[in-house]
C-alpha positions as CSV (number, residue, x, y, z in Angstrom):
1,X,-16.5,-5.7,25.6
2,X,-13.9,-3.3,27.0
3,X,-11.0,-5.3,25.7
4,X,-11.9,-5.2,22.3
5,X,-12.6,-1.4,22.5
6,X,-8.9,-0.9,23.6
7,X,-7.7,-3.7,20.8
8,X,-9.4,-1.4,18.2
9,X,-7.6,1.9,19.5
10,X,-4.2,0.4,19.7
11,X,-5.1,-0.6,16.2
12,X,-5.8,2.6,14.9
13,X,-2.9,4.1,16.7
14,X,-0.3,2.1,14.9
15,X,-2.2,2.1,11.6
16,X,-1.7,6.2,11.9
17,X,2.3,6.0,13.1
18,X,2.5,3.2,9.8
19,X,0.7,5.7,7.7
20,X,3.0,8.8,9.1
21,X,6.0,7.0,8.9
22,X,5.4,6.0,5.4
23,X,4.3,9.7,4.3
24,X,8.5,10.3,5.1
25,X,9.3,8.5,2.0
26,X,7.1,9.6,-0.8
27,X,7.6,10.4,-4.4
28,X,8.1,14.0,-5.1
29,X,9.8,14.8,-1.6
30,X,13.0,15.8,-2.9
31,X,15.2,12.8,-2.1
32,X,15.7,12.2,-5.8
33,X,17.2,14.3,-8.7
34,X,18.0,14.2,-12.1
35,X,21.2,13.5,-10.7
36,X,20.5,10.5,-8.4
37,X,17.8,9.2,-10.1
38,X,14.8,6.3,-7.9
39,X,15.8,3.2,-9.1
40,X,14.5,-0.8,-8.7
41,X,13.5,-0.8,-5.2
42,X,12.5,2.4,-5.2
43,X,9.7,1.6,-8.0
44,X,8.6,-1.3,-5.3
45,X,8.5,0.9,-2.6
46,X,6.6,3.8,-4.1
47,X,4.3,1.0,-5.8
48,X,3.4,-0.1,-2.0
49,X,2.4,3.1,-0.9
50,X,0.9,4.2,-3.7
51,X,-2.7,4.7,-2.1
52,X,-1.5,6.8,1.2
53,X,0.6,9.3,-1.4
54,X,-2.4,9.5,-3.4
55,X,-3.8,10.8,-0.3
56,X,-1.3,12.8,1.0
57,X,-1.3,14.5,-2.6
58,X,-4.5,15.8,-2.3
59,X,-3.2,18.1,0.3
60,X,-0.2,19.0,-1.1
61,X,1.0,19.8,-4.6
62,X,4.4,18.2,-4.1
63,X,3.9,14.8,-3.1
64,X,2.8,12.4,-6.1
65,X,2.5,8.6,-6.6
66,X,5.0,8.1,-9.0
67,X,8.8,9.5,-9.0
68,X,9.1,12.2,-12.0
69,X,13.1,11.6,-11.8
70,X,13.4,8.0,-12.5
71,X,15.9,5.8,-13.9
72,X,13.1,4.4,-16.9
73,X,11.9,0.9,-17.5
74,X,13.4,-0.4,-14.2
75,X,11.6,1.9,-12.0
76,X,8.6,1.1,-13.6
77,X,8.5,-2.6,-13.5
78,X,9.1,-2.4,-9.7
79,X,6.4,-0.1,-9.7
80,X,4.0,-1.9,-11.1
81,X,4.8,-5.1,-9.4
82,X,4.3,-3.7,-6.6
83,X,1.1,-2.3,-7.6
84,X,-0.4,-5.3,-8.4
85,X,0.4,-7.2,-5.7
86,X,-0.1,-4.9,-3.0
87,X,-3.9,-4.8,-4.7
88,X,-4.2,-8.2,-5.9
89,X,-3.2,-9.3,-1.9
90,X,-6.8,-7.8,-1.2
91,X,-8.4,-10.6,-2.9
92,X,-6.7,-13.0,-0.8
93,X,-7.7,-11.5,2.2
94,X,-11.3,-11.7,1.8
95,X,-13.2,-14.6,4.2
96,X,-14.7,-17.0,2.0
97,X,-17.9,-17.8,2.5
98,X,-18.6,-21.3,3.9
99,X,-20.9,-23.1,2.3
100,X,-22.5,-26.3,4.2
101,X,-24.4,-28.5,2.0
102,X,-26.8,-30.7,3.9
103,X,-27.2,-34.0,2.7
104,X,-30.3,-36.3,2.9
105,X,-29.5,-40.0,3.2
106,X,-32.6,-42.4,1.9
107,X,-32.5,-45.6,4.3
């Protein structure tokens, strides 16, 4: 029982230094300008984390889930790709239930 209290802190202590690290890279903290503009990638990767900045932008006015100076339809499409498949990947996730059918041989 005590090793699977310790497996659920260490757990939880690298879910918070994931969710801190990523909170270093979110739309709205001033890496990009109208001058250098979030591209491609930068659409996937604000796609991925688009749940912990939604978070995070409840506590402060700057940070938002999608990059205001963006290069157009290309930082959208990696947006949205990411999007759905970081919350279509749920579904896959889920345990199936396991359905055992019992069946009744007449000899």
């Amino acid at each position: 029982m005590k090793k699977l209290n310790l497996k659920k802190i260490f757990i939880f202590i690298v879910m918070i230094i994931v969710v801190l690290t990523l909170a270093g890279c979110m739309p709205g903290d001033g890496t990009n300008s109208a001058a250098q503009k979030a591209g491609f990638f930068s659409g996937v990767w604000h796609g991925w984390i688009a749940p912990v900045s939604l978070i995070f932008g409840l506590f402060d006015k700057d940070i938002r889930i999608y990059e205001i100076n963006n290069s157009g339809w290309m930082y959208d499409f990696g947006y949205y790709i990411a999007v759905i498949s970081g919350f279509g990947s749920l579904a896959l996730g889920r345990r199936k239930k396991v359905v055992v059918k019992e069946q009744y041989s007449q000899d």
